[in-house]
C-alpha positions in Angstrom: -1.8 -2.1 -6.8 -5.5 -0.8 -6.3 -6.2 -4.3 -5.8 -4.3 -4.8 -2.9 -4.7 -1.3 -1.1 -8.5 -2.7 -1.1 -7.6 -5.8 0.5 -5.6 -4.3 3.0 -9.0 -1.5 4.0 -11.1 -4.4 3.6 -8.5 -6.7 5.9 -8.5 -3.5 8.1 -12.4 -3.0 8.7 -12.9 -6.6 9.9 -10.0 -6.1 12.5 -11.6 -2.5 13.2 -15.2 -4.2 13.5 -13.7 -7.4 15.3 -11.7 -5.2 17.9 -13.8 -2.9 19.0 -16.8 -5.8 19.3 -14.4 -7.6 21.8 -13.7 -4.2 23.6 -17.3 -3.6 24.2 -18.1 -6.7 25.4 -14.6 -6.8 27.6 -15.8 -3.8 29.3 -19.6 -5.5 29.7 -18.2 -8.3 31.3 -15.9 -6.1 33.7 -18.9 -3.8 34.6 -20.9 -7.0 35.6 -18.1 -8.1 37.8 -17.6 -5.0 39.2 -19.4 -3.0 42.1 -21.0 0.2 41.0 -18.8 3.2 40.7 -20.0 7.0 41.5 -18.0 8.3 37.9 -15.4 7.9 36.1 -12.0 6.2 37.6 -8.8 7.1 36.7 -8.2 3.6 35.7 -10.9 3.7 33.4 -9.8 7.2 31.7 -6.6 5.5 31.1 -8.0 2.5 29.6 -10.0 4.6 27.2 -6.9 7.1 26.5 -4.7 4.1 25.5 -7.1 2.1 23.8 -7.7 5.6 21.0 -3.5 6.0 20.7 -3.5 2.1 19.9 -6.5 2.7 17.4 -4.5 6.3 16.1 -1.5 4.1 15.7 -3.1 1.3 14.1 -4.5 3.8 11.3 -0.8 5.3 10.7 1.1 2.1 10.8 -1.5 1.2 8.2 -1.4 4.1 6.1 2.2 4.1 6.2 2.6 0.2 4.8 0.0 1.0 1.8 2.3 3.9 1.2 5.3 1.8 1.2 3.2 -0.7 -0.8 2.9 1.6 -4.0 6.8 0.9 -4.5 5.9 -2.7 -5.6 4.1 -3.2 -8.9 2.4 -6.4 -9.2 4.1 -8.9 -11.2 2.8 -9.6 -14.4 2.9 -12.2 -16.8 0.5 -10.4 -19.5 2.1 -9.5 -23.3 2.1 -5.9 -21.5 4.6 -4.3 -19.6 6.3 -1.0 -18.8 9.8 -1.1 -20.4 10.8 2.3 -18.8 9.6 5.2 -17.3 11.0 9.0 -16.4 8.9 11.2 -13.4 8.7 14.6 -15.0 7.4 16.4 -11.5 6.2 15.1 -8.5 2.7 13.6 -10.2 3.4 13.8 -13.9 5.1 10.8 -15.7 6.5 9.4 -19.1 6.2 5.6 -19.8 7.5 3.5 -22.5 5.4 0.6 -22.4 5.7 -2.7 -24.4 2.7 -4.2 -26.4 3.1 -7.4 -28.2 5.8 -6.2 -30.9 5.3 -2.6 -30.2 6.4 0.1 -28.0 4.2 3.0 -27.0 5.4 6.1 -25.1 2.7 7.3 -23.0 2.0 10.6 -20.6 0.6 10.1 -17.7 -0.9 12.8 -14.9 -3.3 12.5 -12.2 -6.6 11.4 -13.8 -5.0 11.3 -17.6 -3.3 9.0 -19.7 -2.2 10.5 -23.8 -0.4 8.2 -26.2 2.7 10.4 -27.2 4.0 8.1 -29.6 4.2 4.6 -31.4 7.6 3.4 -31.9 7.5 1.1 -35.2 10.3 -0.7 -34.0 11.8 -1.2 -30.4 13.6 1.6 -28.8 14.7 -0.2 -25.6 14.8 -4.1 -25.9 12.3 -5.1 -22.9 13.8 -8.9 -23.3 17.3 -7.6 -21.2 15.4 -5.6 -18.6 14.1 -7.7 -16.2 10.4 -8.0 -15.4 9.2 -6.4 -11.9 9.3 -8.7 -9.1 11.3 -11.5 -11.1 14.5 -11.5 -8.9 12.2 -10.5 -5.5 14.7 -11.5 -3.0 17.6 -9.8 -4.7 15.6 -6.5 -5.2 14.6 -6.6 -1.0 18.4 -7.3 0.1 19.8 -4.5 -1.7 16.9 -2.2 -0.5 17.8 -3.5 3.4 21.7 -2.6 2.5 20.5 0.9 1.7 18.1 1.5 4.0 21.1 0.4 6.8 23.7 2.4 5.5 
């Protein structure tokens, strides 16, 4: 997950850094073609009004998809995966996470993970719980059928 919210601010500083390079030079090549002006236009306080609430807008709509992105884990094909879990409060969590033969109940909070407890044996079986992101296309249809009713 960290992994691809840094892609996505990496992705986003090139587009920052590539737009406004073309904007500045855009509005060099229109002030060479242009006769001088005694201030400030209206048509060129517009231009700079709409050009920051597409930049504003660009930073929300961005913001708002790596939310939406923290829904998704990343699929995984490691001997390590989280069986079940249970949101105590708005930031604090309980896993149960499989390791090889083992299952492990974990705590986690905002900067801290404690092992609660090693299960000898399984207490869920992991093998009929389907791993994240293995049916993908069923998971996003029945998220679209909510999201429209």
């Amino acid at each position: 997950m960290l992994l691809v919210q840094q892609s996505v601010l990496k992705n986003f500083g090139k587009f920052a850094v590539i737009s406004l390079g073309s904007f500045f030079c855009q509005w060099g090549w229109a002030a060479e073609n242009t006769k001088p002006d005694d201030g400030l236009g209206i048509s060129a306080l517009v231009q700079v009004a709409l050009s920051l609430l597409l930049v504003i807008a660009a930073i929300a709509g961005l913001a708002w998809l790596v939310k939406k992105m923290q829904h998704f884990q990343p699929m995984s094909q490691s001997s390590m995966r989280v069986v079940a879990s249970l949101a105590l409060g708005p930031r604090d969590r309980v896993l149960l996470v499989q390791v090889g033969e083992q299952q492990v109940l974990l705590g986690a909070s905002p900067g801290r993970i404690n092992m609660l407890h090693v299960f000898s044996e399984p207490v869920i079986d992991a093998s009929s719980i389907p791993a994240a992101g293995a049916d993908f296309s069923s998971t996003l249809a029945k998220l679209l059928k909510q999201k429209s009713s």
